[in-house]
C-alpha positions in Angstrom: 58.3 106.8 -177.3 60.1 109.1 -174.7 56.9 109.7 -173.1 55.9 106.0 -173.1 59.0 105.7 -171.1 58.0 108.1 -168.7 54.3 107.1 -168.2 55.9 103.6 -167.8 58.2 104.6 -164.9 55.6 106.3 -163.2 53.4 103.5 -163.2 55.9 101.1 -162.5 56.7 104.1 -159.2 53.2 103.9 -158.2 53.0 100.0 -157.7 56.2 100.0 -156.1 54.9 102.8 -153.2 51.2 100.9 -153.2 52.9 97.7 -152.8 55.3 98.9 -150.2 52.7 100.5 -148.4 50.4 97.1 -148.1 53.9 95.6 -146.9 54.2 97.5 -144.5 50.4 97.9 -143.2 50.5 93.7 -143.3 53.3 93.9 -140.5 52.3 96.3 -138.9 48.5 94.9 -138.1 50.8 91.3 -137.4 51.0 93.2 -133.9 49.5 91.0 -131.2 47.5 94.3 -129.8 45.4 94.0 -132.8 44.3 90.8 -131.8 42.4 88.2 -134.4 39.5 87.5 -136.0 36.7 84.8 -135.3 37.6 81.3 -137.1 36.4 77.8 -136.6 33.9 76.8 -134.3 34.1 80.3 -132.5 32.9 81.7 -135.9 30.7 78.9 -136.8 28.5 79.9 -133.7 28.6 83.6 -134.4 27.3 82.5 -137.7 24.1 81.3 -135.9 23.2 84.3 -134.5 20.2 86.2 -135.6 22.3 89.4 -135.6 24.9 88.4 -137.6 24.7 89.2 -140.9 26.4 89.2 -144.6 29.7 89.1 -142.6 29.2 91.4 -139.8 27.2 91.8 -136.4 24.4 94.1 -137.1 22.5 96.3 -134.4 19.2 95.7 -134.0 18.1 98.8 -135.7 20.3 100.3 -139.0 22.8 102.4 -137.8 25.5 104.6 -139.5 28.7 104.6 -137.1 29.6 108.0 -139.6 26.4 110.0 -141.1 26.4 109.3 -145.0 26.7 113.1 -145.3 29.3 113.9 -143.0 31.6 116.5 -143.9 35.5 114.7 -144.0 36.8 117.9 -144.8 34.8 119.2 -141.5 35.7 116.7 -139.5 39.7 117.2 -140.1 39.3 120.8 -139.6 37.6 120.2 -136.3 40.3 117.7 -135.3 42.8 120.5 -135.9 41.2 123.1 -134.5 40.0 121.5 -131.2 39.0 123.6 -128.0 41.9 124.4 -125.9 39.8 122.5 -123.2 39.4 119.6 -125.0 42.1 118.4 -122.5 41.9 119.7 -119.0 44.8 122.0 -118.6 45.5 120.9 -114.8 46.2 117.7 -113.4 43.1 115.1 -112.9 42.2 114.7 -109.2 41.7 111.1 -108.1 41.2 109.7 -103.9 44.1 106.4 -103.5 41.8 104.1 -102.1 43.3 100.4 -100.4 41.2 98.5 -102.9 42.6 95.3 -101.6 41.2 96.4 -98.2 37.7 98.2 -98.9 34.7 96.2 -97.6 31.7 96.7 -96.8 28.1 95.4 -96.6 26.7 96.3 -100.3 28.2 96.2 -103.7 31.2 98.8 -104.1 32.0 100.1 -107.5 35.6 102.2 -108.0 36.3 104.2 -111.0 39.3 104.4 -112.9 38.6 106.9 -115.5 36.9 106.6 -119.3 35.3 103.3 -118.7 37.4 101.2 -116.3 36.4 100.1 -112.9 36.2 97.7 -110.1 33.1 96.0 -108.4 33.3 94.4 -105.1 31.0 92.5 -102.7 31.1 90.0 -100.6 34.7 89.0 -101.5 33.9 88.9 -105.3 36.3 91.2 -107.5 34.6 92.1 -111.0 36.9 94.0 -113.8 35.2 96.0 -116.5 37.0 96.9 -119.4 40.3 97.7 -117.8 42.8 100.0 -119.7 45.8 100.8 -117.4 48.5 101.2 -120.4 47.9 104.9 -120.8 46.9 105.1 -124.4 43.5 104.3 -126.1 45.2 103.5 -129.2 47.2 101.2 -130.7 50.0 103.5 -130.8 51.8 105.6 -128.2 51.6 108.5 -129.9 47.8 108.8 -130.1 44.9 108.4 -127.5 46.9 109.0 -124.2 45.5 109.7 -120.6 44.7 112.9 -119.0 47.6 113.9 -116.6 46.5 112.5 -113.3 44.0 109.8 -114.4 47.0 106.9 -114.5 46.9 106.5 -110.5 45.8 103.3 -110.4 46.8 99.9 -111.7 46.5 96.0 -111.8 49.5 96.4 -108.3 46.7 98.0 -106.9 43.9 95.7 -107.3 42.9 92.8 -105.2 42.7 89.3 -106.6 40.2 89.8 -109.8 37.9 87.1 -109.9 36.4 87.8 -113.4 36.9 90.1 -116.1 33.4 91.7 -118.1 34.2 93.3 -121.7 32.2 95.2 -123.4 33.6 95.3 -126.8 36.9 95.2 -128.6 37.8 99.0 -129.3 41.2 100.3 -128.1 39.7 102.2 -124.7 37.9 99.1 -123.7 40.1 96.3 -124.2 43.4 96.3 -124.2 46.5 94.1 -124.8 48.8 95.2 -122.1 46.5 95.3 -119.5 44.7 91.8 -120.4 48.7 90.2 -120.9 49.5 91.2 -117.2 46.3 89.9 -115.4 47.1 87.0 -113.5 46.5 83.4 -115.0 43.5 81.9 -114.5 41.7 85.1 -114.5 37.5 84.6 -115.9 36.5 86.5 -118.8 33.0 87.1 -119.7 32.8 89.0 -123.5 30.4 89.3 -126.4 30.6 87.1 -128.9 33.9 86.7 -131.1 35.8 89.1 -128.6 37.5 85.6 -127.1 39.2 85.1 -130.5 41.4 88.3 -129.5 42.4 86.7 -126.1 42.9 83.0 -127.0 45.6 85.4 -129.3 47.0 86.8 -126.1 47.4 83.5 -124.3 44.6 83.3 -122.6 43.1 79.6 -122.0 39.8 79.1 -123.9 38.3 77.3 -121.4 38.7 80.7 -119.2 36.4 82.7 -121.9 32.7 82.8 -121.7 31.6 84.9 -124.8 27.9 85.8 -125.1 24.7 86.8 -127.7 22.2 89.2 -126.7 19.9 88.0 -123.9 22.7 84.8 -123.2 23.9 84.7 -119.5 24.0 82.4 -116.5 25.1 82.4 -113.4 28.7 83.6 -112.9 29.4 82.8 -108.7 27.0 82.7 -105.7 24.1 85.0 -106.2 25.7 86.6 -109.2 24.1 86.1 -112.6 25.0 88.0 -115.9 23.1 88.6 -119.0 24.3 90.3 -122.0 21.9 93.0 -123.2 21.8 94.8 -127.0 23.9 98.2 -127.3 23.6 100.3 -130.2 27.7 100.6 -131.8 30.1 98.8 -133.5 33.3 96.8 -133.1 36.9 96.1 -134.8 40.5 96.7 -134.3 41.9 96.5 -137.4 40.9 97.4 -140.7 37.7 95.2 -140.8 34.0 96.2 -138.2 32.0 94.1 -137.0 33.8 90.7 -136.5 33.1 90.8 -133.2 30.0 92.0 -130.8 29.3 94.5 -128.6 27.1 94.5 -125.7 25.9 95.8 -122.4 25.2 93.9 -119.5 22.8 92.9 -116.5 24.8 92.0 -113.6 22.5 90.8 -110.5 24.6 90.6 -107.6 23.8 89.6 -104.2 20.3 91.5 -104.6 21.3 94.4 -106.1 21.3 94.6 -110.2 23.5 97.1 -111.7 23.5 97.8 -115.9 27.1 97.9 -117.0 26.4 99.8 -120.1 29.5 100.0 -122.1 29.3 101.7 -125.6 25.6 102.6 -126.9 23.9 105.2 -129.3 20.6 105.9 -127.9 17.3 103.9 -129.0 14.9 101.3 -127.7 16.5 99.4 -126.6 17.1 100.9 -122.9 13.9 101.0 -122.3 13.2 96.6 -123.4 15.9 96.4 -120.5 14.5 98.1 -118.1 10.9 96.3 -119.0 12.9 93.2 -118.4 15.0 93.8 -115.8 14.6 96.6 -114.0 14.3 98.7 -111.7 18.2 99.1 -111.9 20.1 100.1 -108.5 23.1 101.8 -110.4 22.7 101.9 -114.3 26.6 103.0 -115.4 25.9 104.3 -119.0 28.5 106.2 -121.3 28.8 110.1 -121.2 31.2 111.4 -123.6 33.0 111.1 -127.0 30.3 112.0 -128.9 29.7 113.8 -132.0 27.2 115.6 -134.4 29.5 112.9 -137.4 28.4 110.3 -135.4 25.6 110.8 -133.7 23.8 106.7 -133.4 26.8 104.7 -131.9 27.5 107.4 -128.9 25.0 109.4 -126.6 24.8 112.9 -126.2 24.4 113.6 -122.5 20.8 114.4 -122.3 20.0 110.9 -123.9 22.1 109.1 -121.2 20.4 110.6 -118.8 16.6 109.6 -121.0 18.5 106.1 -120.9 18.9 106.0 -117.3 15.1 106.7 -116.7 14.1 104.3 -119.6 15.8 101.6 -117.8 14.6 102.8 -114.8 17.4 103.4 -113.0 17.7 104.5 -109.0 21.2 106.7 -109.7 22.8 107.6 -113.0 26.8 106.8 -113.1 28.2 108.4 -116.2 31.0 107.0 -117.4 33.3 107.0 -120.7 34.6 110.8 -119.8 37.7 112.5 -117.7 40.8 110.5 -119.3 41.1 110.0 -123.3 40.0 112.7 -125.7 38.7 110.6 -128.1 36.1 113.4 -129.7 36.3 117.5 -130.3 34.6 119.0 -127.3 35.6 119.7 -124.1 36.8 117.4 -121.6 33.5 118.7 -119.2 31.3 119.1 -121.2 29.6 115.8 -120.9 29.0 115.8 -117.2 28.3 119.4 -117.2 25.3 118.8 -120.0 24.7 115.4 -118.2 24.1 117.2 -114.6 22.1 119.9 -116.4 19.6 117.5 -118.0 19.5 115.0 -115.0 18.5 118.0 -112.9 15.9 119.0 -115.0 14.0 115.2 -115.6 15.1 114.3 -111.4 17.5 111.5 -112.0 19.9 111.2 -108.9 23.7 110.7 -110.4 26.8 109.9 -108.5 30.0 111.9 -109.7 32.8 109.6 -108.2 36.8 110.9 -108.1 38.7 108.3 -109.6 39.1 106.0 -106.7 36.6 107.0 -105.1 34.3 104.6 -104.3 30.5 104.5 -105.2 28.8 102.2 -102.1 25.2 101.0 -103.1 22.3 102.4 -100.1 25.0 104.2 -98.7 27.9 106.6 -100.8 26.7 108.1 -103.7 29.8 111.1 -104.6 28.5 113.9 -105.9 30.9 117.0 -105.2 31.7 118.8 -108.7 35.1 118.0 -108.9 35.9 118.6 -112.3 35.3 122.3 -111.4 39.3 122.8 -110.9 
């Protein structure tokens, strides 16, 4: 009976901690940075689309976002026993540009670090996936910046016409950043991802959200097209609510691939079939791992992606600001350069702020090389 009494407060212990442990995951995730799901006639068209599936977007080829036999115990052990470079140990250098100023003839692209930047002609002002907080996470404490890389933010930009998102992950979209642009700002996402910014205030008949191969024109002589990528989405305990993509953006006679998250496969190469040639193809470079190996690129398959879409100059991005993997901060462009030597694919190596000018500034000093 004594022992009955014991098992019976144990028990009675262990639903108290797992019940006060859902309590408090239910108000934490109430947080408005973890946005919302899809409901109602947003998710009623997502559930017309061929590549959504028992609940979830699917890619267009099966795809494991963790190998089934990945090591956990591995993969803790590597987190705590990262390289000593796997932050750079001196301060990112970055060029302070007058963004509000800078004009000039052809399409402009600026940098911001990981996969943030700023595309200009003609007077237009294109945002993609802009992350100014400082932290790729919903929490403070995990996924800061580099030292250096926070130089720039929305004070510094000229009126945005339009915002592109990719997908919904932490170091693509985020809540502070989005909550500060000005009202009336355009967003073009994938599908679903407007769900998260109805959330944050922002007017539903300022969201555009688009399938694979959906686009249309955006301004004059500017046309978008959302394009597959091979990865995943969610912000909260749930993947795949939402989809991820890549796009085509054709812009006063130039067409540039704004690549956001992809594990390598055929995809590159339908794009470049349909699209191409590309003048700038801007294609993720970092954060990768042998655990994970079909949502992110190793270098040397960014630069095979470049030449499958047929691209002019390689700009590898997603690198330089969030340590968001175990290798070293350089690594990727120091593979990326190697390889792109090697198969003769011209790539542009911007500061951040430094500005990539289409026919007539390509960066390409090794400035990482501190």
């Amino acid at each position: 009976m004594f022992l009955l009494k014991i098992f019976k407060r144990i028990l009675l212990g262990i639903v108290v901690v797992v019940l006060g442990l859902s309590l408090v995951t239910f108000i934490v995730m109430q947080q408005k940075t973890f946005g919302r799901n899809p409901s109602g006639d947003r998710l009623k068209r997502i559930e017309k689309s061929a590549h959504y599936k028992n609940g979830s977007f699917q890619n267009l080829t099966p795809t494991d976002v963790m190998l089934k036999d990945a090591s956990y115990v591995k993969m803790i052990r590597d987190y705590f026993n990262k390289p000593a470079n796997n932050t750079p140990q001196q301060l990112i250098p970055s060029q302070k540009t007058d963004l509000k100023k800078l004009q000039s003839a052809t399409p402009s692209i600026t940098w911001f670090g990981h996969s943030s930047y700023l595309i200009q002609s003609k007077g237009v002002h294109i945002l993609v996936d802009p992350v100014f907080s400082g932290n790729a996470s919903p929490f403070t404490f995990f996924g800061k910046s580099f030292k250096g890389t926070d130089v720039y933010g929305l004070a510094d930009m000229p009126k945005i016409d339009m915002v592109i998102i990719s997908h919904d992950h932490y170091d693509h979209l985020d809540y502070k950043t989005i909550s500060h642009l000005p009202a009336g700002t355009q967003f073009y996402t994938p599908l679903g991802v407007g769900a998260h910014l109805e959330h944050w205030g922002i007017a539903p008949d300022k969201i555009v959200e688009y399938d694979w191969w959906e686009g249309g024109k955006i301004g004059d002589s500017i046309q978008l097209t959302a394009t597959p990528a091979r990865h995943f989405s969610g912000r909260g305990l749930q993947r795949g609510k939402t989809l991820w993509s890549s796009y085509v953006l054709n812009l006063h006679g130039y067409t540039l691939l704004i690549g956001g998250d992809s594990g390598y496969e055929n995809h590159f190469k339908e794009i470049g079939n349909r699209f191409g040639p590309f003048d700038l193809a801007i294609l993720e470079s970092g954060q990768y791992g042998e655990s994970w190996p079909y949502i992110h690129m190793m270098p040397e398959e960014t630069v095979q992606a470049a030449k499958d879409l047929q691209a002019k100059v390689l700009f590898p991005v997603h690198w330089s600001k969030f340590a968001l993997a175990y290798h070293a901060w350089d690594e990727p462009i120091e593979r990326l350069i190697k390889s792109a030597s090697q198969q003769q694919m011209k790539v542009t190596t911007p500061l951040i702020g430094e500005p990539i000018i289409l026919d007539k500034q390509y960066p390409q000093q090794s400035w990482w090389k501190m």
